[in-house]
N, C-alpha and C positions, 0 to 999 in steps of 0.2 A: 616461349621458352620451355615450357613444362607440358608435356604430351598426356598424361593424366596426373586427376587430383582425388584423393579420397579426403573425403573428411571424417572424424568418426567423433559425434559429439561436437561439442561448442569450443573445447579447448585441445582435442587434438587434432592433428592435418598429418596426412602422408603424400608426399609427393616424390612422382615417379620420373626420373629427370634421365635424359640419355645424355650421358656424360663421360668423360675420356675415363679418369681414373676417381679416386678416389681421395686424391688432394684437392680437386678441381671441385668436387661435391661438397665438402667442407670450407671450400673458398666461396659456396655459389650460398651455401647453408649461411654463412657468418656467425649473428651470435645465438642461437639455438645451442642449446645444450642436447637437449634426448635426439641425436643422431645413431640410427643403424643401417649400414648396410647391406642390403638383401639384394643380389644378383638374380635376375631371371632370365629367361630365355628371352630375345627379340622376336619371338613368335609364338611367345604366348600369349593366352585368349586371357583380356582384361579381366573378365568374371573370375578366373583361376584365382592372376595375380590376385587380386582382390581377395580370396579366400585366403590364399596361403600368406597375405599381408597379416589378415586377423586371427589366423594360429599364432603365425609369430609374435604376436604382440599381445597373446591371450585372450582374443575375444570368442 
């Protein structure tokens, strides 16, 4: 189901999910609260994703 998985630490996770819209990601998410989402390109290079994952989230 999930194409990549970042973990960052023992309590938080980012996953990368390809999914229609944006209700469907919140239906797939349930009860999580710290949901954001980040659009990237389908051809970008995981390493990128990965960096620009941890500006966004301040690391």
């Amino acid at each position: 189901m999930y194409e990549r998985l970042l973990v960052i630490g023992q309590h938080r996770m980012i996953v990368i999910a390809d999914v229609p819209d944006v209700k469907a990601l919140i239906e797939l998410t349930g009860p999580y609260t710290d949901l954001a989402v980040i659009n990237f390109s389908p051809v970008a290079r995981w390493e990128d994703v990965k960096e620009d994952i941890k500006e966004e989230i301040g690391l």
